[in-house]
N, C-alpha and C positions, 0 to 999 in steps of 0.2 A: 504494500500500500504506500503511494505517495507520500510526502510529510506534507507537512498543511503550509500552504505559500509557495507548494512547488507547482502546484497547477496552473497558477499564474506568471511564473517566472519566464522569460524570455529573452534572447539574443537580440532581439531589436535594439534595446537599450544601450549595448555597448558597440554593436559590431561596424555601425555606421565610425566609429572612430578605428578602426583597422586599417593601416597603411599597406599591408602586403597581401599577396592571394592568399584566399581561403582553401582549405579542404574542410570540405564533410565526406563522411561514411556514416552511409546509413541502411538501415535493412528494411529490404524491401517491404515484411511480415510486421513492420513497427505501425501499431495501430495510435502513435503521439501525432500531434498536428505540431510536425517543425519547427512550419516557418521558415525554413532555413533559407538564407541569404535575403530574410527581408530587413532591405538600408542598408547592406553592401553597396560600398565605394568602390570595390574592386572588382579584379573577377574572381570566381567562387565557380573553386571547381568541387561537383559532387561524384561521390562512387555509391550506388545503389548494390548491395549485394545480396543476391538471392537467397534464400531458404536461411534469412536470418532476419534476429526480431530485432528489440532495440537495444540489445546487447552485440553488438558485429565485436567486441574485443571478445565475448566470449561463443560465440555461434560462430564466428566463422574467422577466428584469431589467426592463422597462416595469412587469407587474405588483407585483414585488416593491419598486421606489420607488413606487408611487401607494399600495399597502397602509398603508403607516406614519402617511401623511397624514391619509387618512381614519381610523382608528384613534384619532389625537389629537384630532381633529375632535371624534367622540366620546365622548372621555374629557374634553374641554376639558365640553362639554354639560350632562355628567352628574356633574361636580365642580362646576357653576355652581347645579346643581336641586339639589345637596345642601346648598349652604352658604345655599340659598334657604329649603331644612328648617330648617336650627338657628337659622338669624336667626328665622323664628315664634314 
């Protein structure tokens, strides 16, 4: 069961202040209402993984450590092409 205050609690509040990309993971079977990436300033990349609830560290933990990985991989990529822009 919830704790009382967490029904209301949400990402909105802070996430509009995040200067770098997002990742979510989330499972598909997650009967929560998100929200996720609402007042993102950035982009906000999601991974939906199957035959998991709102537990993905524990339903489906292989996937959910190799996600992060690739993810920085990248973000490392596409912060290298952009600093590749502004030095022209």
């Amino acid at each position: 069961m919830a704790r009382p205050g967490f029904k209301s609690w949400s990402t909105e509040v802070l996430i509009g202040s995040i200067r770098r990309p997002i990742l979510a993971i989330l499972g598909r079977d997650d009967q929560a209402d998100h929200g996720v990436g609402n007042g993102a300033r950035v982009a906000l990349y999601v991974e939906i993984l199957e035959d998991c609830g709102h537990s993905p560290h524990l339903d489906q933990s292989d996937c959910t450590l190799a996600i992060p990985s690739d993810f920085l991989a990248r973000i490392d990529i596409s912060e290298q092409a952009e600093e590749r822009r502004h030095e022209a």
